[in-house]
C-alpha positions in Angstrom: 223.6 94.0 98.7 221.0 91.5 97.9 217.2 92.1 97.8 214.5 90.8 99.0 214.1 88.3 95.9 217.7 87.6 96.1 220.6 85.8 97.5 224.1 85.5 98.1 226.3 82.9 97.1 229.4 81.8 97.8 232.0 79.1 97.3 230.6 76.8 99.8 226.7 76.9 98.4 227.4 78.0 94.7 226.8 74.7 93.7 223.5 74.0 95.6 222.0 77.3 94.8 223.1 77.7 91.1 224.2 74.6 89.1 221.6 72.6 91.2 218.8 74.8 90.9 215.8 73.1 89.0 214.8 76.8 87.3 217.3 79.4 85.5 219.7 81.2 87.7 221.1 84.7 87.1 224.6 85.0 88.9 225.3 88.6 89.3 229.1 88.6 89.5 230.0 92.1 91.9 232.4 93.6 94.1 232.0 96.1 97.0 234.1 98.7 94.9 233.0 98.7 91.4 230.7 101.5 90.7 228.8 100.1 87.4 228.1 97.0 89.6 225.8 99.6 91.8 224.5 100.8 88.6 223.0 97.8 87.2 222.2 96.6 90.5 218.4 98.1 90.0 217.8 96.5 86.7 218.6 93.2 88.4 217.1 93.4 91.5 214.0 94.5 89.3 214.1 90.7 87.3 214.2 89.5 90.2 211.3 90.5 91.4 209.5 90.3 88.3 210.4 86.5 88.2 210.0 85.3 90.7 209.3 81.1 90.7 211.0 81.8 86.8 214.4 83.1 87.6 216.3 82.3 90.9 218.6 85.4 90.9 221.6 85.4 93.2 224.9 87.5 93.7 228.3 86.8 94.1 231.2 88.6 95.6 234.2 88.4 93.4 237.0 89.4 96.1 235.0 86.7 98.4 234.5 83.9 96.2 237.4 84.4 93.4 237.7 80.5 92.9 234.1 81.0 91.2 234.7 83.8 89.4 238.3 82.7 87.6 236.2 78.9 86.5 233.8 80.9 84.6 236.6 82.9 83.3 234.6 86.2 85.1 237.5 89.1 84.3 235.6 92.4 84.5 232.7 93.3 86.4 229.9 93.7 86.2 229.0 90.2 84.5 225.8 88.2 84.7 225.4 84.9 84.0 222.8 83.0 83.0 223.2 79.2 84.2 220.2 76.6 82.9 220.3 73.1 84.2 223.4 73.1 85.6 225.3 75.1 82.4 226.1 78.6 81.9 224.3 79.5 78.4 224.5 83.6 78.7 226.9 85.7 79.5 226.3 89.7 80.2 229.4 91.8 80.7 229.3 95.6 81.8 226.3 97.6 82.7 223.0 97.3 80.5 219.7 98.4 80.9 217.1 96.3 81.8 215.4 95.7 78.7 218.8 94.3 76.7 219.1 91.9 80.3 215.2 90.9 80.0 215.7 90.2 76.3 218.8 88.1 76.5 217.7 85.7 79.2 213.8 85.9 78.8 213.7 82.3 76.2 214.9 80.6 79.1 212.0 82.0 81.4 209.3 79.4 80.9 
């Protein structure tokens, strides 16, 4: 399910690829059956591509990686969170349109 400006994580790299990351990184939090997770799927896949070098954008698999999802406290999906330097400092929940997603994470987008 990710793009071409986009990643997976998982347990095993969620540390390297998110809380180590040197730029903002938008966790989409997903699972294979939930259908608003397919509908905000463009409007992500979109940021991502529009930031790229801004915004690292990556996707997790709840039903894969549930030790991830229950530390943030994740319990509905869709969620996106925004982590900065290490710290989670947005949180998304439900399907939004682009625009409300651009305009809640675009102050950290240097």
């Amino acid at each position: 399910m990710a793009g071409d400006n986009m990643s997976e994580v998982t347990d095993s790299n969620f540390k390297q690829e998110v809380l180590e990351s040197n730029i903002p990184v938008l966790v989409d939090f997903w699972a294979p059956w939930c259908m608003p997770c397919f509908m905000v799927a463009p409007a992500v896949e979109a940021i991502a591509k529009e930031n790229v070098g801004k915004l690292k954008v990556v996707k997790l698999n709840t039903d894969e990686s549930p030790s991830i999802a229950s530390n943030y406290g994740i319990t509905g999906i869709p969620t996106l969170l925004l982590f900065n330097k290490g710290k989670d400092v947005e949180r998304i929940v439900g399907a939004r349109p682009k625009e409300q997603i651009v305009n809640i994470i675009e102050s950290y987008l240097s």
